[in-house]
N, C-alpha and C positions, 0 to 999 in steps of 0.2 A: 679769249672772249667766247666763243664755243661751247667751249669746256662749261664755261660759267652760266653761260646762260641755262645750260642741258642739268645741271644740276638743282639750280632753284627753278625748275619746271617737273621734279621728282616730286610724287605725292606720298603723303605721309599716312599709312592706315591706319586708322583708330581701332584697338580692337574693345575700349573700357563699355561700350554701351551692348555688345553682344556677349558680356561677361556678366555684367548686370543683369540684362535679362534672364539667361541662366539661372544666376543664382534665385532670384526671384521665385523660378519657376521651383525649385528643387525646394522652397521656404515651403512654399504653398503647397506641395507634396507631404512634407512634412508634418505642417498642421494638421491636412486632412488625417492623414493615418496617426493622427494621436487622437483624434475626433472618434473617427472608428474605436478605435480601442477603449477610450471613455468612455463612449454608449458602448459595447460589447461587456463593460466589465459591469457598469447600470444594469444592463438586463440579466447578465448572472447573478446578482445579487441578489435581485428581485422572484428570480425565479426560484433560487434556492431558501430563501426565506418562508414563501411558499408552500415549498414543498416539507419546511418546520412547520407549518401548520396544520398542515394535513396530518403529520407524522403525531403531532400531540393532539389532536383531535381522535386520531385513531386509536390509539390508548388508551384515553377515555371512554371510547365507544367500548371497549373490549372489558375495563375493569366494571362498567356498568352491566352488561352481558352478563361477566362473572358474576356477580351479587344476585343478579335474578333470576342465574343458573340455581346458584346455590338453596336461594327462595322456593324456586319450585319445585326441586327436589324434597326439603323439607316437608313443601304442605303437600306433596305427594305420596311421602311414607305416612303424614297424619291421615289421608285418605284410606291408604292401606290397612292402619290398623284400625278405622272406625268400621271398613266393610265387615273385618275377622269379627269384630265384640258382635256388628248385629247377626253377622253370621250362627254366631253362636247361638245368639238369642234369639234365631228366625230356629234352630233344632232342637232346644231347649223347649219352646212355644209348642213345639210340631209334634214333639216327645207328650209336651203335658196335655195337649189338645186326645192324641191319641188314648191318651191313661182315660179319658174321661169319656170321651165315646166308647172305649170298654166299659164302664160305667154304666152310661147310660143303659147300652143293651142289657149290661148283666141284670140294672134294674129293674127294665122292662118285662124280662122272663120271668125273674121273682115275681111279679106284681100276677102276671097271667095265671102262674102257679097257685100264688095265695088263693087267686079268684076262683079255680077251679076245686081245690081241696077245700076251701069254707068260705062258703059265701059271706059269712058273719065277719070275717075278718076284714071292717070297713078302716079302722083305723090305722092299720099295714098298711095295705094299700091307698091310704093319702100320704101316708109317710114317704111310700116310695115314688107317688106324681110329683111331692114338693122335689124329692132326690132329684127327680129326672129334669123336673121342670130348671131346675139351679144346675143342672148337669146342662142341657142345653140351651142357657143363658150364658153360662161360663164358654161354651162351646163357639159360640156366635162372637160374645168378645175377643179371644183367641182369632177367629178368623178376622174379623178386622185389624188386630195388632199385627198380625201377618201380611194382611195386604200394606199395610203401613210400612211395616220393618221392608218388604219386597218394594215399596214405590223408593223407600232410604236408597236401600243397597243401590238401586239402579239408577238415580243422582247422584251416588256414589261414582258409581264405575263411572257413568260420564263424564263425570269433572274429571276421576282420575286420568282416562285418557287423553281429556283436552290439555292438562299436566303435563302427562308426556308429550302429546305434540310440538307442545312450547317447549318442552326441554330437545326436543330435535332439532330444532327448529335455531335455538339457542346456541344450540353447540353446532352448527351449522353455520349460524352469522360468525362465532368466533372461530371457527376455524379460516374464515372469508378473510376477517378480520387479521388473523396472526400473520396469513401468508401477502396483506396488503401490506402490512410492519413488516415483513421479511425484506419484500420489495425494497421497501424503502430504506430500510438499514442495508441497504445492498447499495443502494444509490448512493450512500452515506460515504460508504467504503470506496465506491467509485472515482467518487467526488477527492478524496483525501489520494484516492490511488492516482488520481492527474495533477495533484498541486506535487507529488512527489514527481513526477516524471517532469515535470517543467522546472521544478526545483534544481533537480538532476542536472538537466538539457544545460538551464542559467549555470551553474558550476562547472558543467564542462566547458564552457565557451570561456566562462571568468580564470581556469586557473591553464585553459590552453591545451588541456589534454598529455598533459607530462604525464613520463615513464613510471613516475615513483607516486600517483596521485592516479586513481582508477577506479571505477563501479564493478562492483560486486555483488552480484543479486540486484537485492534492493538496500545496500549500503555503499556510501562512498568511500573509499579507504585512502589515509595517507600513511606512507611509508615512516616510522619513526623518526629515521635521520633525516626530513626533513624538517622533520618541529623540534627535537630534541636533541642534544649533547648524549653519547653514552650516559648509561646510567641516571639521567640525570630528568627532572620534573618542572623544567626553568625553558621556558620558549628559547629558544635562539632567535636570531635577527630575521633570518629566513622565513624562520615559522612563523613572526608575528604579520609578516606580510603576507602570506599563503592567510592567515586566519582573517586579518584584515580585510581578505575580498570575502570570505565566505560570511564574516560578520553583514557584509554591504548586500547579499545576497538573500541572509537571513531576514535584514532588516524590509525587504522588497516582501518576500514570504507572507510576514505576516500581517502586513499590511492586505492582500490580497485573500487570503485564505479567511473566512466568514467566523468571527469568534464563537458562535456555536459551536463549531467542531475542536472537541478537545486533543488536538495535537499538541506533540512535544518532538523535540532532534533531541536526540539521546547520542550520547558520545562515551563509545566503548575503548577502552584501555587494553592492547596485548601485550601480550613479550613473550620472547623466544624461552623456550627449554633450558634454560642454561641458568641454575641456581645461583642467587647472588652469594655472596660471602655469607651478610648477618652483622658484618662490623661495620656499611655505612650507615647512610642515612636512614635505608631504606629495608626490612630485616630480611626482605622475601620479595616474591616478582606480584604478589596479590596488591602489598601496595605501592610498588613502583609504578602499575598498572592504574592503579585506581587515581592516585595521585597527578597523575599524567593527560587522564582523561578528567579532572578537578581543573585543573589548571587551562585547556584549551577552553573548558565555559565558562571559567571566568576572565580569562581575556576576550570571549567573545559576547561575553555584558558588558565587559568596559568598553566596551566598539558599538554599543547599542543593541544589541540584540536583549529580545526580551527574555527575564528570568526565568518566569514563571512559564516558560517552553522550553526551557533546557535543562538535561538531567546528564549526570554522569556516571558510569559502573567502571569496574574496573573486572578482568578476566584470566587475567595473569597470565598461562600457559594455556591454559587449559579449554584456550577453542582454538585451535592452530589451523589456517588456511591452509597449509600444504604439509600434510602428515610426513614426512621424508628427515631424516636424522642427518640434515646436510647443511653447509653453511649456506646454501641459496635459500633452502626452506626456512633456516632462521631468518634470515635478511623477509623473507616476505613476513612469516608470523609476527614480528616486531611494527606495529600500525597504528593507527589512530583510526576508529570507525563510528561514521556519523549516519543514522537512521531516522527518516522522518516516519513516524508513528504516532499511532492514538496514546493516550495515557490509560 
């Protein structure tokens, strides 16, 4: 009786309503940080859009610059050559001005001469006042055309110069210009150089960081014998699931990465040093190569990844990661490499 009673006086702990809560809490963590990451990826987008407007407005500014470089230049050698012709024509003026005040004096003494040898010699001497007289008419005109051609010339030189100021001046704003577009196509590169490094980061975590799957530089390399069969251009079972996460990876990519920016994953085809026969499929390692890297992009369009960013080459031998004439160095040169780049 004891016993019984000691038994149903045992309390029973509920643990379901401090598990509830829990999870609860861990929902609502959740949300928030997909919140965050929604607006964080709103305002990259925004700002980088942005900064395409700036970037085609400044190109503009530059090719406009350029056309009014070129303008000024133009009407700056026309200025040039108009100073030379009146130039000419201010020494020419200076020359015939000069001929004719020798003139005049020569006149002058004739006339004194006449006067003194015969008085009677009335009609000479009007002959030579008319000379002189039309000598120093001609004389007087000439000095006006010269202060003329001299007020030219020197509206001349002053445009010229204020020509060149603006051609300084011009090439001045573009050079401001070119190194604000340096800037910017720096940022460009930037921008592509971090969706590569997160790209990277996502692929290392998707495929676990295996021995035969590794970063190199800035390519991801997978080992042959894990996509392929000897000799062979046909996925294996293996390989379509290695390419399957990378598809799911690619497809996050492009989503994220701003369609202004012309990238492309390029996928390069190796193989080791070791000449194929010529009697299969396949006649030589250029297309076993190329063939190999054809095949991984188009299984990785049939998984969604988009087309029009995936390319293929193929390299045969003849970019060997580990120069050494050994079966380890062929085991590595034998790869699959995928490079996120511009086009």
């Amino acid at each position: 009786m004891a016993l019984s009673r000691g038994r149903r006086t045992q309390r029973t702990v509920d643990y379901w309503p401090g598990f509830v809560d829990a999870l609860s809490t861990l929902l609502l963590a959740i949300m928030f940080l997909l919140s965050v990451f929604v607006l964080a990826q709103f305002l990259l987008s925004r700002e980088i859009s942005g900064r395409d407007t700036v970037l085609d407005r400044l190109n503009s500014q530059i090719n406009e610059l350029t056309q009014l470089l070129s303008l000024e230049r133009t009407t700056g050698q026309d200025f040039q050559d108009q100073i030379a012709s009146l130039q000419a024509s201010l020494q020419s003026s200076e020359t015939e001005r000069s001929r004719l005040q020798q003139t005049l004096a020569e006149g002058g003494g004739a006339a004194a001469e006449a006067n003194a040898r015969a008085g009677g010699l009335e009609t000479a001497l009007s002959d030579q006042r008319q000379i002189s007289q039309r000598a120093v008419a001609q004389v007087e005109l000439l000095n006006q055309q010269l202060t003329a051609l001299r007020q030219q010339i020197a509206a001349l030189e002053t445009a010229l110069d204020a020509s060149e100021n603006r051609d300084r001046e011009s090439q001045t704003r573009i050079a401001d210009l070119g190194s604000r577009l340096n800037v910017a196509l720096a940022q460009r590169v930037q921008e592509l150089s971090r969706y590569r490094s997160d790209f990277f980061g996502r692929l290392r975590e998707i495929l676990s960081d295996r021995e035969n799957i590794r970063i190199v530089g800035d390519r991801f390399v997978f080992q042959s014998e894990v996509l392929f069969p000897s000799g062979s251009d046909v996925l294996q079972a293996a390989g379509e699931t290695e390419m399957k996460k990378l598809a799911e990876a690619i497809i996050e990519l492009a989503r994220e990465i701003p369609s202004d920016i012309n990238w492309i994953i390029r996928v390069d085809g190796h193989t080791d040093n070791i000449p194929l026969s010529g009697t299969g499929r396949f006649a030589d390692n250029w297309q076993l190569s190329t063939s190999r890297a054809a095949s991984v992009v188009k299984y990785l369009v049939s998984q969604g990844a988009p087309a029009n960013r995936m390319a293929a080459a193929g390299f045969g031998e003849f970019q060997p990661i580990d120069a050494e004439n050994t079966q380890q160095a062929r085991d590595r040169n034998r790869r699959i490499e995928l490079k996120l780049t511009e086009r």
